[in-house]
C-alpha positions as CSV (number, residue, x, y, z in Angstrom):
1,X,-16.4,-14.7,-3.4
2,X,-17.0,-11.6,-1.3
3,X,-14.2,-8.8,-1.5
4,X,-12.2,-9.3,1.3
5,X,-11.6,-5.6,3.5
6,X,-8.2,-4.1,3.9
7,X,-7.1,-1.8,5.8
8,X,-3.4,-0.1,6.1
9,X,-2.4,0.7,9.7
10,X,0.5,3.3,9.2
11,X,2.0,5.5,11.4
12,X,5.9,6.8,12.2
13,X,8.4,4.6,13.9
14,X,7.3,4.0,17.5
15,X,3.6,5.5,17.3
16,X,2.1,2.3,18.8
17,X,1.0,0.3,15.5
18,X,2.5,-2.9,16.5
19,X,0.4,-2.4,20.2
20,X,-2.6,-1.3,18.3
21,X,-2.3,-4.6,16.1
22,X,-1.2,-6.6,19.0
23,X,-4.2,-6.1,20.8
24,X,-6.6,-6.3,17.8
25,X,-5.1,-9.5,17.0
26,X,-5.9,-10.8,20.6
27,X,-9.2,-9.3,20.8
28,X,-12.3,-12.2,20.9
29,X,-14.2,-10.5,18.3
30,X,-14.7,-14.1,16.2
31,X,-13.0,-12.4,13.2
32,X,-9.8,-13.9,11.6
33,X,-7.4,-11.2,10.2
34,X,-4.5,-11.9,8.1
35,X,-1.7,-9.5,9.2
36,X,0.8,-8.7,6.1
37,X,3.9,-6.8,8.0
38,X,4.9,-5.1,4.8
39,X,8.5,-4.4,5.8
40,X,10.5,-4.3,2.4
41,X,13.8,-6.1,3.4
42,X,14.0,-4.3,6.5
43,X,15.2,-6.7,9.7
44,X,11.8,-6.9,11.1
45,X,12.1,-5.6,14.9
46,X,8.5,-7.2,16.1
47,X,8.8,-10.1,14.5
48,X,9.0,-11.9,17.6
49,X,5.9,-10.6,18.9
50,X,3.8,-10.8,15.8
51,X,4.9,-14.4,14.5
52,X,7.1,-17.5,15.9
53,X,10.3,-18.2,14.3
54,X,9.5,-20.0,11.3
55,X,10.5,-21.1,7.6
56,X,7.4,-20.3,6.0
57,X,6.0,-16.7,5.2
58,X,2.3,-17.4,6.4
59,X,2.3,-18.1,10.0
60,X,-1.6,-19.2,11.7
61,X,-1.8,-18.1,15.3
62,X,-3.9,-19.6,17.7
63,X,-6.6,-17.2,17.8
64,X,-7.3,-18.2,13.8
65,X,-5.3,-15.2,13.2
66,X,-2.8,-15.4,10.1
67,X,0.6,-13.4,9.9
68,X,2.2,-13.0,6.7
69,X,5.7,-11.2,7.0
70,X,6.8,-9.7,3.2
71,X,10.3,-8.8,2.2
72,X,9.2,-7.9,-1.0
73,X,6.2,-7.1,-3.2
74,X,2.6,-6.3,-1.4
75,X,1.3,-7.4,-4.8
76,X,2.5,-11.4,-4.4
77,X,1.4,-11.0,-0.4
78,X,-2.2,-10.1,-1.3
79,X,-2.0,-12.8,-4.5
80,X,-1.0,-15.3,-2.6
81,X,-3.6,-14.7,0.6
82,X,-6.2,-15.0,-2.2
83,X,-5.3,-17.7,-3.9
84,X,-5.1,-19.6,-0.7
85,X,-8.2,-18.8,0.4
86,X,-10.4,-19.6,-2.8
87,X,-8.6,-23.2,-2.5
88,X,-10.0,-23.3,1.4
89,X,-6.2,-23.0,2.6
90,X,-6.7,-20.5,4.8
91,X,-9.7,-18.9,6.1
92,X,-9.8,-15.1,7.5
93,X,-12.4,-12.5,6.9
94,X,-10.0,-9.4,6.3
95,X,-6.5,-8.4,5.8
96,X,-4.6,-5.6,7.7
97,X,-1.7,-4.6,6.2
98,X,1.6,-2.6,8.5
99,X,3.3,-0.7,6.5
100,X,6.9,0.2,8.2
101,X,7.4,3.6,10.0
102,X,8.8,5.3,7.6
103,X,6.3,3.8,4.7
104,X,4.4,6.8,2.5
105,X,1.0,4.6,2.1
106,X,0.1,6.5,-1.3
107,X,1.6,3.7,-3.1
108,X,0.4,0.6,-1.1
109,X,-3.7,2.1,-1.5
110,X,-3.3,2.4,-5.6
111,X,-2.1,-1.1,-5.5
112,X,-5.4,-1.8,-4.7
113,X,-7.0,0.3,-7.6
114,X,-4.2,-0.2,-9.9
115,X,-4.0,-3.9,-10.3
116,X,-7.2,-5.6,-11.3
117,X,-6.2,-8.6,-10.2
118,X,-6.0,-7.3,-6.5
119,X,-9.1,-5.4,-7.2
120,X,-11.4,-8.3,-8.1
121,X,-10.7,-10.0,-4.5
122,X,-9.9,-7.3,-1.9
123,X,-11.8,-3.6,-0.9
124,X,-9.8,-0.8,0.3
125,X,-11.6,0.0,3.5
126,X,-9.7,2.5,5.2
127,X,-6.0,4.0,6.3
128,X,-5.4,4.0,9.6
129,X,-2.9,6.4,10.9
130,X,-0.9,6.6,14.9
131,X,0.5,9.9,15.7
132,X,2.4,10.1,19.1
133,X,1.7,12.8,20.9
134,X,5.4,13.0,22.4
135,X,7.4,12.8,19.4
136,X,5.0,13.9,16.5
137,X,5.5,17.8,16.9
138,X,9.5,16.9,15.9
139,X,8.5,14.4,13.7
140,X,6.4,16.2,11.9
141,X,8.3,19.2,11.6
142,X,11.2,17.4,10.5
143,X,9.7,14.2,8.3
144,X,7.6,14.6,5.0
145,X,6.8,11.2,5.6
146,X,5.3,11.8,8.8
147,X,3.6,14.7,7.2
148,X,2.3,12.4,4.4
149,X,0.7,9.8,7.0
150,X,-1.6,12.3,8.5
151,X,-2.5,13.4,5.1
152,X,-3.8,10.0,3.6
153,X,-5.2,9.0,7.1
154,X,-8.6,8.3,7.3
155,X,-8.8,8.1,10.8
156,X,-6.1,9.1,13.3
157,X,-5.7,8.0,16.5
158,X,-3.0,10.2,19.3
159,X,-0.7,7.4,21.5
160,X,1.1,8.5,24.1
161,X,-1.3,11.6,25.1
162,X,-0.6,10.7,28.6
163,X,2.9,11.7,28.2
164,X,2.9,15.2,27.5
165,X,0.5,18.0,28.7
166,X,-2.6,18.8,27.9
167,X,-2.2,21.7,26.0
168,X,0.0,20.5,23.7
169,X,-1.9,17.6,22.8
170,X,-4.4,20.3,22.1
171,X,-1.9,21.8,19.9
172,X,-1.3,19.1,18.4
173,X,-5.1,17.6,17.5
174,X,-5.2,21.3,16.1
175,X,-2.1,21.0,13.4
176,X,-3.2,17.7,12.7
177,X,-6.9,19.2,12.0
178,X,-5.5,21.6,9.5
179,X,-3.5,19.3,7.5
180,X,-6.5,16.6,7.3
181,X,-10.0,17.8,8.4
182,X,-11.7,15.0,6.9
183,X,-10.0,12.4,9.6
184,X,-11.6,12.2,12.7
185,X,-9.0,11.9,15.5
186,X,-9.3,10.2,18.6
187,X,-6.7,9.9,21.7
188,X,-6.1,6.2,22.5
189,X,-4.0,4.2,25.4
190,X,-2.1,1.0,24.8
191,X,-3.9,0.5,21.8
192,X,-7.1,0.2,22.8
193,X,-9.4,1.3,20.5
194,X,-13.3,0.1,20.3
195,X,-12.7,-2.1,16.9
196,X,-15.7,-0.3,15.3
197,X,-13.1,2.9,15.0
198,X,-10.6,0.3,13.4
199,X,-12.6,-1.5,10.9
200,X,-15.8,-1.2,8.3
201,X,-15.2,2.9,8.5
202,X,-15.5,3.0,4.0
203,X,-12.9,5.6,4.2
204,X,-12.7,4.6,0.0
205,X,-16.6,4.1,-0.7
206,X,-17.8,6.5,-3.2
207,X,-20.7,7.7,-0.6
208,X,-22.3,11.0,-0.5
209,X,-20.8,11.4,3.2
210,X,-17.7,14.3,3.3
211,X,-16.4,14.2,6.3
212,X,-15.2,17.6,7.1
213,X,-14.3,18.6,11.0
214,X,-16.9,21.5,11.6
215,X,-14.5,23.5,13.6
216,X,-12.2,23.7,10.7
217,X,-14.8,24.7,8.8
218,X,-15.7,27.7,11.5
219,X,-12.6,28.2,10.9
220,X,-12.1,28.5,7.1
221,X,-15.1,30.9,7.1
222,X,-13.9,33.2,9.6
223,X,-10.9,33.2,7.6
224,X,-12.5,34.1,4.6
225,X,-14.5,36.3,5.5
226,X,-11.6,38.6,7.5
227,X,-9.9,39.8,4.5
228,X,-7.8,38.2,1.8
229,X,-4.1,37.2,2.2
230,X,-1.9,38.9,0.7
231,X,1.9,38.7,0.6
232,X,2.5,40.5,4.1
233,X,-0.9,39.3,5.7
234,X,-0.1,39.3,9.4
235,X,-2.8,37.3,10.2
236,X,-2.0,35.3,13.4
237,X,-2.5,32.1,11.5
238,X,0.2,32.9,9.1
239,X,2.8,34.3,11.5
240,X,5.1,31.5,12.7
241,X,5.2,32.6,15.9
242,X,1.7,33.3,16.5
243,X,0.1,32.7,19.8
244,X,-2.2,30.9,21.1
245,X,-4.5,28.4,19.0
246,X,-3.2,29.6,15.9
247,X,-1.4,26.7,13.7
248,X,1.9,28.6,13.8
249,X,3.5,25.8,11.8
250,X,3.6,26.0,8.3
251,X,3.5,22.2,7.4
252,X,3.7,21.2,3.7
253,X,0.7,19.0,3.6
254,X,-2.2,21.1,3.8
255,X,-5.7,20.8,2.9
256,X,-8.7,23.2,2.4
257,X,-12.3,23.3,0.9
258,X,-13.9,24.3,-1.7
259,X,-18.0,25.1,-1.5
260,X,-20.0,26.5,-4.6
261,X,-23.8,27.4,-4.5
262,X,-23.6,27.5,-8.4
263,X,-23.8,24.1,-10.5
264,X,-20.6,22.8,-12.7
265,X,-20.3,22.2,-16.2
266,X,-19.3,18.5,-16.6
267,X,-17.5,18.5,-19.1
268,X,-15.6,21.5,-18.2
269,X,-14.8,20.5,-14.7
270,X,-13.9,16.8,-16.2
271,X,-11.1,18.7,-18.4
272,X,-9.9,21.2,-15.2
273,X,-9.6,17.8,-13.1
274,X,-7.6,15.9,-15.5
275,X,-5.4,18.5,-15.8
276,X,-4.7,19.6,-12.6
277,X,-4.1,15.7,-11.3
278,X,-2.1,15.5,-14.8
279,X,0.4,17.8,-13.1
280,X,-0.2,17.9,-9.7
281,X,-1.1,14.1,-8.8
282,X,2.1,13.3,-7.0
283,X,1.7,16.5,-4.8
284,X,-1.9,15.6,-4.1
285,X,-2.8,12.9,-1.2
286,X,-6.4,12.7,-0.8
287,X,-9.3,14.4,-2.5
288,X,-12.9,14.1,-2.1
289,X,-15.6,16.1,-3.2
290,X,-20.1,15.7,-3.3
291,X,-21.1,17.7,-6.4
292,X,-24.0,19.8,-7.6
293,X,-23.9,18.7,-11.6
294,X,-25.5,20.6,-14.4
295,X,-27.8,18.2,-16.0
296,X,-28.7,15.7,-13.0
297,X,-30.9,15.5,-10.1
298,X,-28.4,13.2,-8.3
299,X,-25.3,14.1,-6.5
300,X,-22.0,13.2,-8.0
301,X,-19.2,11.9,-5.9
302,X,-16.1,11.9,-6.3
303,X,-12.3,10.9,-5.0
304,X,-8.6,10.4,-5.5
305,X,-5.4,9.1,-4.7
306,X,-2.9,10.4,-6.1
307,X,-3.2,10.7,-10.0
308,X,-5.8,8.2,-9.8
309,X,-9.3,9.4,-9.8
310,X,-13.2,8.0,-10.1
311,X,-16.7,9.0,-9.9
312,X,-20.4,7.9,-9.3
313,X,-23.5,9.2,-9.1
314,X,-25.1,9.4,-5.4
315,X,-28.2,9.8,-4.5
316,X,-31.0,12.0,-5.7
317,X,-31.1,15.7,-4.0
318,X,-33.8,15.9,-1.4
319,X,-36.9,17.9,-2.7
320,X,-35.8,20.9,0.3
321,X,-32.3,19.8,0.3
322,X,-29.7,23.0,-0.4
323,X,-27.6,22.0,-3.8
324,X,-24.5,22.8,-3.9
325,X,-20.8,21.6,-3.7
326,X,-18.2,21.0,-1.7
327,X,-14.7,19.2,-1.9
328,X,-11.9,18.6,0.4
329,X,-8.1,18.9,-1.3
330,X,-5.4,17.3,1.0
331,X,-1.9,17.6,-0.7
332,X,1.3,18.8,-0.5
333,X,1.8,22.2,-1.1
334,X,-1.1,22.4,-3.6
335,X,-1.4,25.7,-5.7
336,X,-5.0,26.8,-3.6
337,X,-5.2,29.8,-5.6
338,X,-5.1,27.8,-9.4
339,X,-7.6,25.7,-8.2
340,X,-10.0,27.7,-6.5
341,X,-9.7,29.9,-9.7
342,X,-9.8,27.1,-12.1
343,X,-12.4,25.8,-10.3
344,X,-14.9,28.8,-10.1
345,X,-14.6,29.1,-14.1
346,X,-16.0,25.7,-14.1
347,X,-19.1,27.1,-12.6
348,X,-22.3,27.8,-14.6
């Protein structure tokens, strides 16, 4: 049997998710989705939107669609969809799973590296995360788990832009850059988003593609090439209250890149990467990186969530192609200096 595609919809409480789903749910687009409202004992507010009063956890809809409400373990949920579907009990062609507002989604995507039971039937295809434009610059400021959202997101999409002005959606699509540059973000309105942005987007295949936002990266090199920071650097980024287009908020999940001309030593980079996820796994949300290897003509690839981490090897250098290497770290407060350091002494 074909692995069936998951993707977790997050987002913080009121963001839109249930209008997103809603309308991808009602969409004629011939595929049947099994919804899994992961809700963990909560009293489950859309409940009457999503599924009809009913005894039984696994609701069909009349669209084909399947809703499956758990009080409990993701891990049964995702069993149990399987099991029923090898046995021709239910048919559907992927699984979206709601996590509740206030949900970090680091621990739902390792169950799906994690347990090999779960990872012989389903594939990890992407995280969705909403971000209201009207509430997110409070949220944000004052919820990690907002925070954490954007950080494991691979795509974002802004609700509610219509609400506030311009500018400070601007603002916003800016802070949001900086703490994940490898999501692309994209305004939507009631929920309606073109469903190749929603599904198939292999935010988790090990491809040679690293999505980085080329204006952050503009932006990384003008910063390095300024001047280093030091303590009292009074660079208009750092200050809090720095104007204009400056992130003047100093958010705990942060991300920056890493680029290298030189090759690495495997094994030595193998021993700094264990380590550092070793002690810094929990901190760190989403890592990805396409690597110039001593000893092979192909690219290496590889990504994390978490303390949990994997490679490949990718696809042979072009004959004119530039090698070098470049990874993204998304985390929370990450040491940047260890591992930029660590990571140059891994060089050749």
């Amino acid at each position: 049997m074909a692995l069936i595609p998951a993707t977790i919809l997050t987002g913080f409480l009121g963001s839109g998710k249930t209008t997103l789903l809603k309308r991808i749910l009602s969409e004629a687009h011939g595929q049947k989705i099994a919804v899994i409202e992961n809700e963990f004992g909560e009293e489950n507010i859309d409940n009457d939107i999503l599924v009809t009063e009913s005894k039984e956890q696994i609701v069909q809809m009349s669209n084909g669609c399947i809703c499956c409400t758990i009080r409990e373990d993701l891990r049964e949920a995702l069993q149990l969809l399987a099991a029923k579907k090898r046995k021709g009990l239910l048919d559907f062609d992927r699984v979206v799973i709601e996590t509740t507002g206030l949900a970090d989604p680091g621990p739902v995507a390792q169950t799906f590296f994690m347990d090999d039971e779960i990872a012989e039937s389903y594939l990890l295809d992407s995280i969705l995360t909403l971000v209201d434009a009207k509430h997110a610059p409070q949220q944000l400021d004052d919820r990690q788990e907002a925070r954490r959202q954007v950080g494991f997101a691979d795509q974002i999409f802004i609700s509610k832009s219509d609400l506030v002005a311009a500018e400070e959606t601007e603002a916003l699509i800016h802070r949001l850059k900086h703490m994940n540059p490898r999501a692309p973000q994209q305004k939507v309105h009631f929920g309606d988003v073109p469903l190749k942005d929603v599904f198939d987007l292999r935010g988790f295949n090990l491809n040679a593609k690293l999505d980085i936002d080329p204006d952050f990266l503009k932006e990384e090199e003008e910063h390095d090439h300024d001047h280093a920071h030091g303590e009292d650097c009074d660079h208009p980024s750092h200050k809090h209250e720095g104007q204009g287009h400056h992130h003047r908020h100093d958010d705990d999940v942060k991300s920056f890149v890493f680029r290298a001309d030189r090759p690495f030593d495997p094994a030595r980079l193998e021993d700094f990467l264990g380590a550092i996820v070793n002690i810094y796994g929990p901190r760190m949300l989403r890592y990805k990186g396409v690597l110039h290897m001593q000893g092979t003509e192909r690219k290496v690839i590889f990504q994390g969530v978490h303390q949990l981490m994997g490679s490949d090897l990718g696809p042979a250098w072009g004959p004119d192609e530039k090698r070098n290497s470049r990874m993204v770290f998304i985390g929370i407060d990450l040491p940047r200096e260890i591992l930029e350091q660590g990571l140059e002494q891994c060089l050749v």
